[in-house]
C-alpha positions in Angstrom: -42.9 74.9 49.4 -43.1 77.7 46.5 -39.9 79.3 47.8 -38.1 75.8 47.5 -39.7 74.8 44.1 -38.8 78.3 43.0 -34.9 77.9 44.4 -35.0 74.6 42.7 -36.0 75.9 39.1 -33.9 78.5 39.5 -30.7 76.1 40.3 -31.5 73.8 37.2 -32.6 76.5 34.4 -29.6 75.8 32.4 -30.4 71.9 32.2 -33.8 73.0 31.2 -32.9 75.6 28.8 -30.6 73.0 27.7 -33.4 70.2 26.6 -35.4 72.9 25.4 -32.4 74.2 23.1 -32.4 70.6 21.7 -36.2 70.6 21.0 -37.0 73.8 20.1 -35.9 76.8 16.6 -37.4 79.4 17.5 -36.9 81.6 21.0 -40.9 81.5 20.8 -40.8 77.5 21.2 -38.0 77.4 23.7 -39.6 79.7 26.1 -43.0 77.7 25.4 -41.6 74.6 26.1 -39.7 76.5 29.0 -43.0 76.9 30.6 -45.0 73.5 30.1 -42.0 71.9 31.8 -42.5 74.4 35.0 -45.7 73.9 34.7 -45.3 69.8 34.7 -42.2 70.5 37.5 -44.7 72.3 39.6 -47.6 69.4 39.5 -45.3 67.2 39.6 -43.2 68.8 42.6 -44.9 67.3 45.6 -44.9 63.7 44.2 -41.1 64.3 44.4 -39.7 61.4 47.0 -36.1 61.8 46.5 -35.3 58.4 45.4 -33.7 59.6 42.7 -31.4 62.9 41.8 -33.4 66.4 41.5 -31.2 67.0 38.3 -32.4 63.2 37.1 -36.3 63.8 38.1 -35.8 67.5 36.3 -34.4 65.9 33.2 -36.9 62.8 33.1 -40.3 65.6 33.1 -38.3 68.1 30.6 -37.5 64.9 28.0 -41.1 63.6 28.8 -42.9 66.4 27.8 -40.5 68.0 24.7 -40.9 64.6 23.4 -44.7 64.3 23.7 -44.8 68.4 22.5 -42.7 67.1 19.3 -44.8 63.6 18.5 -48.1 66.2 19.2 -46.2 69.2 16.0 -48.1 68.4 12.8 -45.1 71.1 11.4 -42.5 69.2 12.9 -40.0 71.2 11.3 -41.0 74.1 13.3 -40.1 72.4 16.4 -37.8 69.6 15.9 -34.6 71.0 14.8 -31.4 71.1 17.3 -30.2 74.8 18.3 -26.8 75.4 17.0 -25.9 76.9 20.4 -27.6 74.1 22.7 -23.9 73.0 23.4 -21.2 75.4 24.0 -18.3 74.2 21.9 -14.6 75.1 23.3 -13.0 77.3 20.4 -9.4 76.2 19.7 -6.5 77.3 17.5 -6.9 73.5 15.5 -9.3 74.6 12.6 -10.1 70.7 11.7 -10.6 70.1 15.2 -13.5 72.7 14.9 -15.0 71.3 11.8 -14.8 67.8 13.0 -16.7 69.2 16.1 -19.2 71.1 13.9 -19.9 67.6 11.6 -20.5 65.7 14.7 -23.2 68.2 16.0 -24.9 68.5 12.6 -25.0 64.7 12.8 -26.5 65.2 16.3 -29.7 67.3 14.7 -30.1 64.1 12.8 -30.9 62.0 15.6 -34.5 61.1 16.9 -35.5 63.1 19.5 -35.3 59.7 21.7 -31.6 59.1 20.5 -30.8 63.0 21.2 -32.1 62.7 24.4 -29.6 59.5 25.6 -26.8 61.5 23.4 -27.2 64.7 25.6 -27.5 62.4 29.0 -24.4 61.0 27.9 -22.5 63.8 26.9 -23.8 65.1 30.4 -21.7 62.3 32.1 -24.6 60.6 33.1 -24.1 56.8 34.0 -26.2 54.2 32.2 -28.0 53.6 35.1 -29.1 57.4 35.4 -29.9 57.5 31.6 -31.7 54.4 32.1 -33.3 56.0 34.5 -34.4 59.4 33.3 -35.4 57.4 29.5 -37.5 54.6 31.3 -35.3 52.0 29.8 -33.3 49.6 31.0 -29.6 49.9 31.5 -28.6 47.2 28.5 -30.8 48.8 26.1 -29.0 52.0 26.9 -26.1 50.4 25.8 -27.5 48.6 23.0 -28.7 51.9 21.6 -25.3 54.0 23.0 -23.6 51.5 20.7 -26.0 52.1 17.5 -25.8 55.7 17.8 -22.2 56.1 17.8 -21.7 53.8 14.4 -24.7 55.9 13.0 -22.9 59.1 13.9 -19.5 57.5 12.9 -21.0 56.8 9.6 -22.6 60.4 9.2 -19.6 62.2 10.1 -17.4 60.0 7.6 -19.8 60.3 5.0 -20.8 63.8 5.7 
């Protein structure tokens, strides 16, 4: 069982590295984070029942639990901000293609953590359904707030 938790970890690091990037400043916070979500992964682990994806179980804990660790920060400004390299952008020869990329990830940072969390699910290619299912809402409300986000980010980048 420890070799296959292990193998699974290891096999899903980046998506973990990935919400704690979107939680987390410092390198401190990230690889605290890092660790309560193994930890959560591990107690969690033989609860696991399959009847949904490993990636969608991993990214359900790892939200859970930078969320609670954010609401929990009485310096929220320690913890809250989004790295600048938590998504890799594609470099291209098209400068304002660039910028307009940059504006829209600074809007990102803006987010709540909650609305961060559907925007990285999404920008994962993850079906409603499987954001529904990894947030603990229901697929029309992911919409709903899908919807809201982008004229909120829409309106940041224009007026940004």
């Amino acid at each position: 069982m420890k070799e296959q938790f292990t193998l699974l970890i290891t096999s899903n690091q980046g998506l973990i590295l990935k919400v704690c990037n979107m939680y987390c400043n410092s390198r401190e916070d990230r690889e605290d984070l890092f660790q309560d979500i193994v930890l959560q992964l591990w107690r969690a682990y033989g609860s696991f029942n399959g009847a949904s994806k490993v990636s969608t179980w991993i990214y359900r804990v790892a939200l859970n639990i930078a969320i609670t660790r954010l609401r929990k920060e009485t310096k929220r400004e320690k913890f809250t901000g989004l790295d600048d390299n938590v998504f890799e952008i594609a470099a291209t020869d098209n400068k304002e293609e660039n910028e307009q990329v940059l504006q829209m990830y600074e809007a990102i940072k803006k987010l709540s953590e909650v609305e961060r969390a559907i925007t990285m699910l999404y920008m994962d290619d993850y079906s409603y359904r499987e954001i529904a299912e990894v947030m603990g809402l229901s697929e029309s409300n992911i919409g709903f707030n899908l919807s809201k986000i982008r004229s909120k980010l829409k309106t940041m980048v224009n007026n940004g």
